[in-house]
N, C-alpha and C positions, 0 to 999 in steps of 0.2 A: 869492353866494347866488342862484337859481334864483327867478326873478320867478314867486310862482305868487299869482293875486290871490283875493282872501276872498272865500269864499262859505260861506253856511248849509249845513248838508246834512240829511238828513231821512231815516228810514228804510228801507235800502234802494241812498239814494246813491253811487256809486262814486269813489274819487279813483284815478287813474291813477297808479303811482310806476313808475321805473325795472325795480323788484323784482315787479310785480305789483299789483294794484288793492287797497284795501282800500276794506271797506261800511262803514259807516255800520251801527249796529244800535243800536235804540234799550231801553236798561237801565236806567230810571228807579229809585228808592229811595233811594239815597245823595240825587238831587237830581231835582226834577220832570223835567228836562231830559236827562237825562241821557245820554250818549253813549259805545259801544263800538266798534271797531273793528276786523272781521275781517279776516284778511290770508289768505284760502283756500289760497293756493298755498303757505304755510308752516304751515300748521295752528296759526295763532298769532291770540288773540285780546286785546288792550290793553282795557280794563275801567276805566281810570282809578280811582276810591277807591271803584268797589263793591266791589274787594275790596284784601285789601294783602296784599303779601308776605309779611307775618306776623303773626302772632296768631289770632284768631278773630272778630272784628266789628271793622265798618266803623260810623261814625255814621250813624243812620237816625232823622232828627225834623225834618225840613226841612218837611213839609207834609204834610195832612189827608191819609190816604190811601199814604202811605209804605212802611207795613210790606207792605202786601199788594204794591207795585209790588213792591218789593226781594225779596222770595217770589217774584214771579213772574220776576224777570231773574233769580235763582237759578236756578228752570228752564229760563229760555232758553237760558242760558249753558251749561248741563248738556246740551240739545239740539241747540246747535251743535257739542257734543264737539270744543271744539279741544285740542291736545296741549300745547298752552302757551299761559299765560296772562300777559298781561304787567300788573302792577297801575299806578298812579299813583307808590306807594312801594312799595321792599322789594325783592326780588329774582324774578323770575321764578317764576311758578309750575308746578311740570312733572308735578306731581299734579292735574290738574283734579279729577276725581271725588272722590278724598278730600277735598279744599279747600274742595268747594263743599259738600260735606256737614257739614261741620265747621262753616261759617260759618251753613249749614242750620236745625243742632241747635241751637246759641249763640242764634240769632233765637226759637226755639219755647222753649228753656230760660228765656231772659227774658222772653217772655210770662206764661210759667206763674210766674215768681215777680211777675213785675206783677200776673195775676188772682190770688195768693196771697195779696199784701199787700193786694189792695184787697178780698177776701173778710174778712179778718182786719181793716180797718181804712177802714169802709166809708166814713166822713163826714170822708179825708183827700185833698188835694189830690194834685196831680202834684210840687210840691215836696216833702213831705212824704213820700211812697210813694219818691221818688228817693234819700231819704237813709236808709229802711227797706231798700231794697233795694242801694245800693251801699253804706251803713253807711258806714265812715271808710274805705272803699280810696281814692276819688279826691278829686283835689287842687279845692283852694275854684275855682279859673277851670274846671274842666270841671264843672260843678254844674249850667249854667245850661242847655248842653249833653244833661245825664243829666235834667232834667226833661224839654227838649223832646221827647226819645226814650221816657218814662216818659206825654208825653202822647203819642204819637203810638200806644205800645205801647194805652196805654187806648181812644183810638180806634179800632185794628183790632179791640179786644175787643169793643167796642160793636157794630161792622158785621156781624161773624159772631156773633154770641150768647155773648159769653165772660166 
């Protein structure tokens, strides 16, 4: 194994590989922190669990201010146009544009049933709106999960007028 020693890296950063340099690009929403990694000379972009190989959402409830990051590394990710994307899980994604559009809609689609339910049912909490709006699809351990994303969704409402 290849002694290569730890360091933080920060927006922008370069690691040298064999293959070509990949940046450092930072795509906060999945988590404050968050970190992506362009590989330019392959038009390949690694994204870790902003997005996954499949489905349509990634969990977005980690902290105040989440939703709008995650919209916005949506667009960055969409401005860097790489021709592949590689998720944390799943399989490579070789449709950027479709994918990221699709993960897009699912974000503004759950909004709109967050300010639905909280229009329809004004004086109920983020648990309560959670279990209005994913009804019995999900299992008792992701609950705790679909509130923090049900607050997090309430909070972007709050920020823009929603």
């Amino acid at each position: 194994m290849p002694d290569i020693p730890f360091q933080e890296l920060s927006e922008g950063e370069g690691v040298p590989t064999s293959l070509g340099e990949v940046v450092a690009v930072e795509i906060p929403g999945h988590t404050r922190d968050h970190l992506g990694f362009l590989w330019r000379r392959a038009g390949a972009l690694f994204v870790g669990d902003l997005l996954l190989g499949r489905g349509d959402t990634t969990w977005i409830g980690e902290y105040q201010g989440c939703v709008r990051d995650y919209l916005s590394s949506l667009n960055r990710v969409e401005a860097l146009n790489p021709s592949v994307i590689y998720p944390g899980h799943g399989p490579p994604i070789t449709t950027p544009g479709l994918v990221l559009a699709r993960y897009r809609r699912h974000r503004l689609k759950r909004l709109e049933q967050v300010r639905a339910a909280r229009r329809e049912n004004p004086s109920a909490g983020a648990g309560e709106l959670a279990a209005i709006i994913y009804g019995g699809e999900l299992p008792e351990k992701l609950l705790k999960a679909a509130r923090a994303s049900v607050e997090a969704a309430l909070y972007h409402l709050d920020q823009v007028g929603g």
